[in-house]
N, CA and C of each residue as an Amber inpcrd file, in Angstrom:
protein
   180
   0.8400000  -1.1850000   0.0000000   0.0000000   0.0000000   0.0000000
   0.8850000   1.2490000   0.0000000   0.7130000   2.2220000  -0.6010000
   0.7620000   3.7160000  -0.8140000   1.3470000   4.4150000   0.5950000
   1.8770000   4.8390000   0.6620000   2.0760000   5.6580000   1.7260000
   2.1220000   7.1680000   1.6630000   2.0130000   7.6050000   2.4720000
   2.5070000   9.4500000   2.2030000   3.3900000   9.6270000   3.6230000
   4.5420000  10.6750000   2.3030000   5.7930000  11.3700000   3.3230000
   5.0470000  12.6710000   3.9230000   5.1200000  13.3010000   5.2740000
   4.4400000  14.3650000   5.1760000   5.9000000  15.3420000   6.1330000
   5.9020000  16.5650000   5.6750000   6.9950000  16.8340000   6.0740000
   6.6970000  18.1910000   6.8920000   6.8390000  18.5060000   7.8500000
   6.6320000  20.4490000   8.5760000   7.1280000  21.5490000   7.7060000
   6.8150000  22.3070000   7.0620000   8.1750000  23.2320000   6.7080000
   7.4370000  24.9030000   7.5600000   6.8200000  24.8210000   8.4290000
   6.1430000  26.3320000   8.6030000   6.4280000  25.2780000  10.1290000
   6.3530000  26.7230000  11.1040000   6.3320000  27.1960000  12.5490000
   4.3630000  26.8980000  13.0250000   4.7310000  26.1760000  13.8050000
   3.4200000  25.9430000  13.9670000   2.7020000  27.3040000  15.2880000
   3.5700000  27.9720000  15.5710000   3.4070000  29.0880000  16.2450000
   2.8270000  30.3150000  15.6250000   1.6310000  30.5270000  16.8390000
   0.5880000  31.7320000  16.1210000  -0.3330000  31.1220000  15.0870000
  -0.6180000  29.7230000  15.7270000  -1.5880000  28.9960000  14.5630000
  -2.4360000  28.6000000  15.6970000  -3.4870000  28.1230000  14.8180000
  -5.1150000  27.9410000  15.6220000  -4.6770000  26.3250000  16.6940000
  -5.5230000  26.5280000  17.8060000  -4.8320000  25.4080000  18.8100000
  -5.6720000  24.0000000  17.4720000  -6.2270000  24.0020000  17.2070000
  -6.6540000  22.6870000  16.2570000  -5.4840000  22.2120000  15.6510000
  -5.1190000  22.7980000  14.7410000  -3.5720000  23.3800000  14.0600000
  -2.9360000  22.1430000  14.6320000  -2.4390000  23.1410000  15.9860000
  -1.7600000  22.3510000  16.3340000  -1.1820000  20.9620000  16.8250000
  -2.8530000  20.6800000  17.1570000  -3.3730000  19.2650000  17.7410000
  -2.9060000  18.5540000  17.1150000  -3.6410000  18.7110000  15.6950000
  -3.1070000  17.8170000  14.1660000  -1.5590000  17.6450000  14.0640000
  -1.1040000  18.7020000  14.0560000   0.4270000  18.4930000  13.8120000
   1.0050000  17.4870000  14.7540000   1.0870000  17.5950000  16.0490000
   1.2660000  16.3560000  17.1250000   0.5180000  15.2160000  16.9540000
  -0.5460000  15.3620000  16.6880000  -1.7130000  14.1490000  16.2410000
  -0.9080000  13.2560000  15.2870000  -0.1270000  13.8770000  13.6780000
   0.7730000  13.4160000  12.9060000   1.9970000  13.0020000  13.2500000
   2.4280000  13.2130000  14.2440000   3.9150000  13.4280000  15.1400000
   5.1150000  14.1930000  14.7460000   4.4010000  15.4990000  14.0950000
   5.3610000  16.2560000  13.4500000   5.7360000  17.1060000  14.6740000
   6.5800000  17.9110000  15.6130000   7.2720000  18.3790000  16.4500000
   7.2760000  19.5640000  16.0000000   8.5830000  20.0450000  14.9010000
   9.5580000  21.1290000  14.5570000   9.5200000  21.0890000  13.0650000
   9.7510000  21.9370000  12.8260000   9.9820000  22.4590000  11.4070000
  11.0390000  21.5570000  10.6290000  11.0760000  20.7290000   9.9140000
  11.5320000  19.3620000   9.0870000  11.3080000  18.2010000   9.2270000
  10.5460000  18.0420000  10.6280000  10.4950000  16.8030000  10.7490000
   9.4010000  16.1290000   9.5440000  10.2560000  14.6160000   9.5000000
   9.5540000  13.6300000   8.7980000   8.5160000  12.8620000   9.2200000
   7.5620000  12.3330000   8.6160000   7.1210000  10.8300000   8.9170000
   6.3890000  10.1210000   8.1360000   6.1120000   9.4780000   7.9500000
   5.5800000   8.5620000   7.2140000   4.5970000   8.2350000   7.2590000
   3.2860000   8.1650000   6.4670000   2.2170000   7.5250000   6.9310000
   1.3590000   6.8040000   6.4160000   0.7770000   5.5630000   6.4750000
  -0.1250000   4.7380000   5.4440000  -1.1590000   6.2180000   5.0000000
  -1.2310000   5.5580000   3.7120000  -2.0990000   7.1090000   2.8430000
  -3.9000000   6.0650000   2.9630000  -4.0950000   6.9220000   3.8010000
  -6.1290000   6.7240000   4.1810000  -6.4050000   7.9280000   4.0400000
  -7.9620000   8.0050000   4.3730000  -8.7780000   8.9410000   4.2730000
  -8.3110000   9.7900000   5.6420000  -8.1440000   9.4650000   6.5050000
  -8.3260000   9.9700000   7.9860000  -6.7140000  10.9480000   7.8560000
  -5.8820000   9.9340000   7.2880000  -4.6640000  10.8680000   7.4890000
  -4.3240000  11.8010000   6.4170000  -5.0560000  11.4800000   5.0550000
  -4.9650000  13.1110000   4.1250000  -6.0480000  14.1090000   4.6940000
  -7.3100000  13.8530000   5.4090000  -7.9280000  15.0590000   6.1080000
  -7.1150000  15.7780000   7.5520000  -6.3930000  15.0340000   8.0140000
  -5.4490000  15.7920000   8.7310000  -4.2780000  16.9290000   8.2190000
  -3.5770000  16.4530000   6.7750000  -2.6790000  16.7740000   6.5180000
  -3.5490000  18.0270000   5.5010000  -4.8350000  17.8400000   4.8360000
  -5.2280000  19.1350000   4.3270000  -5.6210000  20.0040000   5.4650000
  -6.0920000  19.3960000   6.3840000  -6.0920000  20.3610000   7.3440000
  -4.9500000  21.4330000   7.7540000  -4.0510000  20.9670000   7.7100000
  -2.6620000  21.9160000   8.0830000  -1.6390000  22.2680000   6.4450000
  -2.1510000  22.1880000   5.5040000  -1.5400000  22.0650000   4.6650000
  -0.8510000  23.1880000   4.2760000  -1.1640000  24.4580000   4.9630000
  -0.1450000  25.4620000   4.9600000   0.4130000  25.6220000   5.5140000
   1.2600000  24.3890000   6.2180000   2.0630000  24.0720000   7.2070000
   2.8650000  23.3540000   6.9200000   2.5160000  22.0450000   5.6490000
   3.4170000  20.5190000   5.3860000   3.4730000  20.7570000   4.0110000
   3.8740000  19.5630000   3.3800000   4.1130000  19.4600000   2.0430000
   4.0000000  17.7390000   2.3960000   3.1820000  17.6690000   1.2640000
   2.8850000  16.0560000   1.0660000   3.6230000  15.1730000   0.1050000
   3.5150000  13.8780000  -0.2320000   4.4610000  13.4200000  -1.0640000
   4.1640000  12.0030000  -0.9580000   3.7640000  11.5610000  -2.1000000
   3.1200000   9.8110000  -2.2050000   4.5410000   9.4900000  -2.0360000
   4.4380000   8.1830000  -1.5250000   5.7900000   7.3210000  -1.8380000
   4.9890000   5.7490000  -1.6370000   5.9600000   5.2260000  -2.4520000
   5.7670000   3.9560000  -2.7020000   6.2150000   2.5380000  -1.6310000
């Protein structure tokens, strides 16, 4: 199965506390961090949720 890379590149500071939930919810921390995640429904509505925050990226 498909996965998606999802990566931080924005300061999650001075963002809505939801925002932020998600971002920890994903286990993104700091600004580069990586992770990996099986690509579902549940985890691309997280990542559009913050998406002016990450950058997405199918991987195989």
């Amino acid at each position: 199965m498909a996965q998606l890379k999802i990566t931080q590149v924005k300061s999650r500071i001075g963002t809505k506390q939801n925002h932020r939930q998600t971002l920890r919810s994903l286990g993104l921390r700091r600004i580069n961090d990586v992770v990996l995640k099986e690509d579902r429904p549940e985890i691309r509505g997280m990542a559009k949720t913050v998406r002016h925050l990450v950058t997405v990226e199918e991987v195989d």
